[in-house]
N, C-alpha and C positions, 0 to 999 in steps of 0.2 A: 703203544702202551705207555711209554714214556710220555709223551701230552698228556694222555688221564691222568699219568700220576702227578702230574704239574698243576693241572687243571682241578683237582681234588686238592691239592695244598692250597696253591689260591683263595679256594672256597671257605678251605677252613679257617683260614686266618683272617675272614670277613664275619665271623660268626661270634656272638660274646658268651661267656663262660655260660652262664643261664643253656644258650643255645647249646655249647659243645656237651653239658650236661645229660640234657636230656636226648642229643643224637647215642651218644656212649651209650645210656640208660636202657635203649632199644637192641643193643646184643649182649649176649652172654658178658657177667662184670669176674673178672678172677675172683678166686676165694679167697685167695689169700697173696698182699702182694709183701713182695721185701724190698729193702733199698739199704744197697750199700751208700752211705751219705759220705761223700768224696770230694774233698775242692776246699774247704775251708781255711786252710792255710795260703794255701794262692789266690783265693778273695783277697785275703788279709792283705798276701805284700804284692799284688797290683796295685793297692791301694796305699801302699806304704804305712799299712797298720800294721799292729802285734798280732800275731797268731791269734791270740785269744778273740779278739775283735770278730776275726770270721767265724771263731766257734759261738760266740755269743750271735750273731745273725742267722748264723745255722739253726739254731735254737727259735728262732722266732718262723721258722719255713715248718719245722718241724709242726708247730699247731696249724698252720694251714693247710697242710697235707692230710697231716689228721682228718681235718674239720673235713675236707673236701672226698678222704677214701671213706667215713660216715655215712656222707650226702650218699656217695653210691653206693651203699650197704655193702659193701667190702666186708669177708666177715673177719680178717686178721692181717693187720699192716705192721709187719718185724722191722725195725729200725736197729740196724748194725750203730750202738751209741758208742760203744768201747772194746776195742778187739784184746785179749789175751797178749798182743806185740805191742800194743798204745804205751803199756808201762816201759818200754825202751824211749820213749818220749823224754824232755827234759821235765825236771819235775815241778817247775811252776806249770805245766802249760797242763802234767798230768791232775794237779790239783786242781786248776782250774776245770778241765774237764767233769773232775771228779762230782765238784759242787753244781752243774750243771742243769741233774737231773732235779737237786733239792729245788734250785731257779726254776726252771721248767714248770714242775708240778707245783712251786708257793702261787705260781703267778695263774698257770691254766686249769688247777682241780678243780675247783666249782665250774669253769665250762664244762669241763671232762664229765664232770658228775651231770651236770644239766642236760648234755649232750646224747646220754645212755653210752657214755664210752666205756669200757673193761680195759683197766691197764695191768698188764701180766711182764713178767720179764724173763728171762734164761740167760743163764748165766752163772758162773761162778764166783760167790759173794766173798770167799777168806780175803781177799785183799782192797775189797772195797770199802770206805770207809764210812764210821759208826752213822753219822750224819746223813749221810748218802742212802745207807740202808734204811735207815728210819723213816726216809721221805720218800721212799719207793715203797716201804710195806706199808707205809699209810694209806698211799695212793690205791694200791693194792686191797686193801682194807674198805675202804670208802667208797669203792667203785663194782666189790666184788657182786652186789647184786644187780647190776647195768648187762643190761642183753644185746646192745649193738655193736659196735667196731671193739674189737680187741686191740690194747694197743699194747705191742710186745716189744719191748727194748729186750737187746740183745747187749747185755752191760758185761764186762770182765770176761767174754766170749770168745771160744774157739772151735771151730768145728772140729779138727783133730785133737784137742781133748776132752770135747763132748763123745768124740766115737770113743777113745781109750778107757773113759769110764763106763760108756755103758758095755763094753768088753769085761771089763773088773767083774760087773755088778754080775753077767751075765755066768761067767765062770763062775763066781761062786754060789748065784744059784744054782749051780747044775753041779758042785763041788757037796752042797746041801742038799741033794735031790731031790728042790723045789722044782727043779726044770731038763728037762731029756735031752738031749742033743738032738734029737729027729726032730723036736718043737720048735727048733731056731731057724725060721726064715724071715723073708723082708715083715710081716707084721709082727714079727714079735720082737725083733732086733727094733723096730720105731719105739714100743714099747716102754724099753728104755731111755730112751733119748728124751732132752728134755725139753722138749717138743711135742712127748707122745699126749697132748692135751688137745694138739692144733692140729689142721689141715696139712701137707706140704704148700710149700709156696707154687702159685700158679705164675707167677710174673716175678721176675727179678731185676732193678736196678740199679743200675750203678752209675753215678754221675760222676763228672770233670773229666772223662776221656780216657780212662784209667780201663785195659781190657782184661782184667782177672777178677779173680773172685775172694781172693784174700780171703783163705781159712775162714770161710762164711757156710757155714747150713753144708757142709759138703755133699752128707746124706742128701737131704732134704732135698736138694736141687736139683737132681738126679735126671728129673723130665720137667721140670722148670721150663719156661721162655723164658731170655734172657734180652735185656733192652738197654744198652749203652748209649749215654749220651757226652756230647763234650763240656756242657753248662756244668759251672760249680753249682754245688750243693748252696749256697746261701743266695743264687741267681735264679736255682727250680721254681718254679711256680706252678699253680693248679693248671695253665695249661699243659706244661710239660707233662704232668701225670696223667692231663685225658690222652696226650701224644701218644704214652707207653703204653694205655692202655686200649686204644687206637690200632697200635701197631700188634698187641696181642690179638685183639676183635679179628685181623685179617689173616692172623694163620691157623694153621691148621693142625691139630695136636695129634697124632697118630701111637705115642708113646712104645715106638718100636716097633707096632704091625703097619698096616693097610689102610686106608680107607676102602667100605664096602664098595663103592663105583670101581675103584681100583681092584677088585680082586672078582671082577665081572670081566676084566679085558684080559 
Protein backbone atom coordinates (compact mmCIF):
# COMPACT_ATOMS: atom_id res chain seq x y z
CA UNK A 1 0.00 0.00 0.00
CA UNK A 2 2.80 2.16 0.86
CA UNK A 3 4.33 1.89 -3.07
CA UNK A 4 0.75 2.97 -4.38
CA UNK A 5 0.88 5.65 -2.32
CA UNK A 6 4.42 6.70 -3.60
CA UNK A 7 3.69 5.68 -6.96
CA UNK A 8 0.44 8.05 -7.03
CA UNK A 9 2.58 11.07 -5.69
CA UNK A 10 5.19 10.59 -8.39
CA UNK A 11 2.40 10.67 -10.82
CA UNK A 12 1.01 13.56 -9.67
CA UNK A 13 3.81 15.79 -9.51
CA UNK A 14 4.38 14.89 -13.48
CA UNK A 15 0.93 16.43 -14.28
CA UNK A 16 0.51 20.49 -14.99
CA UNK A 17 -2.07 22.39 -13.19
CA UNK A 18 -4.54 22.22 -16.58
CA UNK A 19 -4.19 18.46 -15.89
CA UNK A 20 -4.45 18.34 -11.95
CA UNK A 21 -7.65 20.57 -12.66
CA UNK A 22 -9.50 18.62 -14.57
CA UNK A 23 -8.49 15.00 -12.64
CA UNK A 24 -9.98 17.07 -9.22
CA UNK A 25 -12.92 18.17 -11.42
CA UNK A 26 -14.06 14.41 -11.87
CA UNK A 27 -14.90 13.88 -7.94
CA UNK A 28 -17.03 15.49 -5.70
CA UNK A 29 -15.37 19.43 -5.25
CA UNK A 30 -16.27 20.64 -1.34
CA UNK A 31 -18.79 23.31 -0.90
CA UNK A 32 -17.29 25.39 0.89
CA UNK A 33 -13.66 25.51 1.69
CA UNK A 34 -11.65 27.70 4.61
CA UNK A 35 -8.07 28.56 5.24
CA UNK A 36 -6.61 29.68 8.15
CA UNK A 37 -3.81 31.77 6.17
CA UNK A 38 -0.74 31.02 8.53
CA UNK A 39 3.16 31.77 7.93
CA UNK A 40 3.35 35.29 6.98
CA UNK A 41 5.62 36.48 9.41
CA UNK A 42 8.23 33.73 9.12
CA UNK A 43 8.21 34.22 5.12
CA UNK A 44 8.95 37.62 6.18
CA UNK A 45 12.12 36.92 8.60
CA UNK A 46 13.54 33.77 6.63
CA UNK A 47 14.01 36.26 4.33
CA UNK A 48 15.21 39.03 6.70
CA UNK A 49 12.21 41.19 5.68
CA UNK A 50 9.58 43.18 7.86
CA UNK A 51 6.65 41.41 8.73
CA UNK A 52 4.61 43.43 6.59
CA UNK A 53 6.51 42.17 3.50
CA UNK A 54 5.01 38.69 4.00
CA UNK A 55 1.68 40.16 4.63
CA UNK A 56 1.79 42.00 1.47
CA UNK A 57 2.82 38.59 -0.67
CA UNK A 58 0.18 36.84 1.27
CA UNK A 59 -2.00 39.30 -0.33
CA UNK A 60 -1.13 38.53 -3.80
CA UNK A 61 -1.69 34.15 -3.00
CA UNK A 62 -4.95 35.29 -1.82
CA UNK A 63 -6.29 36.25 -5.65
CA UNK A 64 -4.85 33.18 -6.86
CA UNK A 65 -6.54 30.91 -4.64
CA UNK A 66 -9.53 32.84 -5.28
CA UNK A 67 -9.18 32.59 -9.12
CA UNK A 68 -8.28 28.90 -8.90
CA UNK A 69 -11.43 27.76 -6.01
CA UNK A 70 -13.75 29.79 -9.16
CA UNK A 71 -12.19 27.52 -11.71
CA UNK A 72 -13.53 24.66 -9.62
CA UNK A 73 -17.00 26.11 -8.76
CA UNK A 74 -16.32 26.03 -5.10
CA UNK A 75 -19.30 27.64 -3.89
CA UNK A 76 -17.76 29.59 -0.69
CA UNK A 77 -13.97 30.11 0.06
CA UNK A 78 -13.74 31.87 4.02
CA UNK A 79 -10.32 33.52 4.42
CA UNK A 80 -9.36 33.84 8.27
CA UNK A 81 -7.99 37.90 7.12
CA UNK A 82 -7.96 39.18 10.89
CA UNK A 83 -8.61 37.23 14.04
CA UNK A 84 -10.48 39.22 17.22
CA UNK A 85 -6.44 38.31 18.97
CA UNK A 86 -4.54 40.17 15.57
CA UNK A 87 -5.24 43.58 17.67
CA UNK A 88 -2.65 42.28 20.46
CA UNK A 89 -0.37 42.63 17.34
CA UNK A 90 1.93 45.78 17.38
CA UNK A 91 0.22 48.53 15.87
CA UNK A 92 2.14 49.49 12.84
CA UNK A 93 1.84 45.85 11.62
CA UNK A 94 -2.12 46.06 12.89
CA UNK A 95 -2.48 49.13 10.57
CA UNK A 96 -0.97 47.74 8.06
CA UNK A 97 -2.96 44.76 8.09
CA UNK A 98 -5.85 46.91 8.43
CA UNK A 99 -5.26 48.68 4.86
CA UNK A 100 -4.76 45.46 3.40
CA UNK A 101 -8.21 44.61 2.33
CA UNK A 102 -8.59 48.37 0.73
CA UNK A 103 -4.99 47.13 -1.48
CA UNK A 104 -6.48 43.84 -2.05
CA UNK A 105 -9.92 44.96 -3.61
CA UNK A 106 -8.31 48.72 -5.36
CA UNK A 107 -6.14 46.34 -7.20
CA UNK A 108 -8.39 42.91 -7.92
CA UNK A 109 -12.32 44.26 -8.06
CA UNK A 110 -12.76 44.48 -11.66
CA UNK A 111 -11.20 40.79 -11.89
CA UNK A 112 -13.50 39.90 -8.99
CA UNK A 113 -16.38 41.60 -10.77
CA UNK A 114 -15.28 40.04 -14.39
CA UNK A 115 -14.77 36.73 -12.77
CA UNK A 116 -18.70 36.31 -11.41
CA UNK A 117 -17.05 36.48 -7.81
CA UNK A 118 -19.50 37.51 -4.67
CA UNK A 119 -17.43 38.99 -1.90
CA UNK A 120 -19.28 38.72 1.49
CA UNK A 121 -17.43 38.95 4.86
CA UNK A 122 -18.23 38.15 8.81
CA UNK A 123 -17.06 39.73 11.20
CA UNK A 124 -17.20 42.29 13.65
CA UNK A 125 -16.85 45.79 12.08
CA UNK A 126 -16.71 48.57 15.58
CA UNK A 127 -13.05 48.43 15.46
CA UNK A 128 -12.29 48.32 11.99
CA UNK A 129 -11.44 51.15 10.43
CA UNK A 130 -13.65 53.86 8.34
CA UNK A 131 -11.36 53.31 5.26
CA UNK A 132 -11.27 49.57 5.60
CA UNK A 133 -15.01 49.48 5.71
CA UNK A 134 -15.67 51.44 2.79
CA UNK A 135 -13.61 49.39 0.50
CA UNK A 136 -15.26 46.14 1.69
CA UNK A 137 -18.81 47.53 1.43
CA UNK A 138 -18.06 48.61 -1.92
CA UNK A 139 -16.73 45.44 -2.83
CA UNK A 140 -19.76 44.10 -1.34
CA UNK A 141 -21.83 46.37 -3.11
CA UNK A 142 -20.31 45.92 -6.80
CA UNK A 143 -20.19 42.31 -6.66
CA UNK A 144 -23.62 41.71 -4.93
CA UNK A 145 -25.21 40.45 -8.24
CA UNK A 146 -22.29 37.88 -9.27
CA UNK A 147 -23.43 34.24 -8.78
CA UNK A 148 -20.13 32.32 -8.65
CA UNK A 149 -17.45 31.81 -5.90
CA UNK A 150 -18.43 33.67 -2.65
CA UNK A 151 -15.44 35.19 -1.41
CA UNK A 152 -16.02 35.58 2.50
CA UNK A 153 -13.17 37.37 4.50
CA UNK A 154 -13.38 36.63 7.98
CA UNK A 155 -12.16 40.32 9.08
CA UNK A 156 -12.16 41.37 13.15
CA UNK A 157 -13.42 37.52 13.75
CA UNK A 158 -13.80 35.25 16.53
CA UNK A 159 -15.54 32.21 16.65
CA UNK A 160 -16.23 32.34 20.56
CA UNK A 161 -17.71 35.79 20.10
CA UNK A 162 -19.62 34.91 17.28
CA UNK A 163 -21.27 32.04 19.42
CA UNK A 164 -21.71 34.54 22.63
CA UNK A 165 -23.71 36.82 20.38
CA UNK A 166 -25.71 34.70 18.88
CA UNK A 167 -26.52 33.36 22.60
CA UNK A 168 -27.38 37.24 23.40
CA UNK A 169 -29.55 37.42 20.39
CA UNK A 170 -31.04 34.06 21.10
CA UNK A 171 -32.16 34.80 24.76
CA UNK A 172 -33.68 37.77 24.07
CA UNK A 173 -35.57 36.47 21.50
CA UNK A 174 -37.16 33.91 23.65
CA UNK A 175 -37.04 36.78 26.60
CA UNK A 176 -39.50 38.66 23.68
CA UNK A 177 -41.45 35.45 22.86
CA UNK A 178 -40.28 35.68 19.34
CA UNK A 179 -38.79 32.12 19.95
CA UNK A 180 -39.68 28.85 22.46
CA UNK A 181 -37.06 27.17 24.01
CA UNK A 182 -38.15 23.72 22.40
CA UNK A 183 -37.26 25.72 18.80
CA UNK A 184 -33.62 25.84 19.68
CA UNK A 185 -31.61 23.06 18.07
CA UNK A 186 -28.48 22.92 15.64
CA UNK A 187 -30.72 24.70 12.66
CA UNK A 188 -31.78 27.31 14.47
CA UNK A 189 -28.79 28.08 16.71
CA UNK A 190 -26.75 28.40 12.67
CA UNK A 191 -29.56 30.71 12.27
CA UNK A 192 -27.93 33.18 14.20
CA UNK A 193 -24.51 32.97 13.40
CA UNK A 194 -23.06 34.99 11.04
CA UNK A 195 -22.63 32.50 8.64
CA UNK A 196 -26.35 31.59 8.66
CA UNK A 197 -26.17 32.89 4.78
CA UNK A 198 -23.41 30.12 3.85
CA UNK A 199 -22.87 26.42 3.59
CA UNK A 200 -20.60 24.86 6.75
CA UNK A 201 -17.23 24.55 5.67
CA UNK A 202 -16.49 21.15 3.82
CA UNK A 203 -12.58 21.49 4.01
CA UNK A 204 -10.54 23.39 6.34
CA UNK A 205 -6.89 24.70 6.07
CA UNK A 206 -4.34 25.66 7.79
CA UNK A 207 -0.90 26.34 6.47
CA UNK A 208 2.80 26.93 8.10
CA UNK A 209 2.49 23.79 10.30
CA UNK A 210 0.59 25.30 12.93
CA UNK A 211 -1.95 22.18 14.46
CA UNK A 212 -5.00 24.22 15.93
CA UNK A 213 -7.63 26.04 14.90
CA UNK A 214 -7.41 29.46 16.53
CA UNK A 215 -10.97 30.55 17.61
CA UNK A 216 -11.90 29.98 13.82
CA UNK A 217 -15.75 28.87 12.73
CA UNK A 218 -15.73 26.77 16.03
CA UNK A 219 -19.42 25.95 15.26
CA UNK A 220 -19.10 25.63 11.73
CA UNK A 221 -16.31 23.03 11.87
CA UNK A 222 -17.99 20.60 13.74
CA UNK A 223 -17.69 17.86 10.83
CA UNK A 224 -15.25 19.73 8.67
CA UNK A 225 -11.98 17.71 7.07
CA UNK A 226 -9.45 19.24 8.29
CA UNK A 227 -5.92 19.49 6.05
CA UNK A 228 -2.57 20.86 7.72
CA UNK A 229 0.21 21.78 5.88
CA UNK A 230 3.73 22.97 6.73
CA UNK A 231 4.26 25.59 3.62
CA UNK A 232 3.65 29.18 4.60
CA UNK A 233 0.88 30.97 3.46
CA UNK A 234 2.83 33.40 0.97
CA UNK A 235 4.71 29.85 -0.59
CA UNK A 236 0.68 28.07 -1.03
CA UNK A 237 0.07 27.66 -4.46
CA UNK A 238 -2.74 26.41 -6.69
CA UNK A 239 -1.16 23.04 -6.34
CA UNK A 240 -1.14 22.92 -2.74
CA UNK A 241 -5.00 23.65 -2.92
CA UNK A 242 -5.73 20.73 -5.50
CA UNK A 243 -3.25 18.74 -2.75
CA UNK A 244 -6.03 19.61 0.05
CA UNK A 245 -8.59 19.10 -2.04
CA UNK A 246 -7.07 15.65 -3.17
CA UNK A 247 -6.58 14.57 0.07
CA UNK A 248 -10.59 15.45 0.87
CA UNK A 249 -11.65 13.40 -2.64
CA UNK A 250 -10.09 10.37 -0.60
CA UNK A 251 -11.98 10.22 2.48
CA UNK A 252 -14.67 9.46 3.61
CA UNK A 253 -17.26 11.56 5.51
CA UNK A 254 -19.55 9.41 7.69
CA UNK A 255 -20.55 12.61 10.15
CA UNK A 256 -20.93 10.28 13.19
CA UNK A 257 -22.82 7.27 11.76
CA UNK A 258 -21.81 4.35 9.22
CA UNK A 259 -21.16 3.85 6.05
CA UNK A 260 -24.13 1.62 4.47
CA UNK A 261 -21.52 -1.40 3.48
CA UNK A 262 -20.60 -1.06 7.05
CA UNK A 263 -23.71 -1.70 8.58
CA UNK A 264 -24.40 -4.86 6.24
CA UNK A 265 -21.26 -6.62 8.23
Amino acid sequence: MLNKIKLWKSSQKTLTLNDRVEQVQKLPIPNHIAIIMDGNGRWAKKRALPRIAGHHEGMRVVRKITMLANKLNVDTLTLYAFSTENWKRPKHEVDYLMGLPEEFLGNFLPELIDENVKVCMIGNDNRIPDRTKRAVEKAIVETSSNTGLKLNFALNYGGRAEIIEAVKKISNDVKNEKLQLVDIDDECFSKYLMTHHLPDPDLLIRTSGELRISNFMLWQIAYSELWFTDVLWPDFTEMHLLEAVEAYQRRSRRFGGIHSEESKK
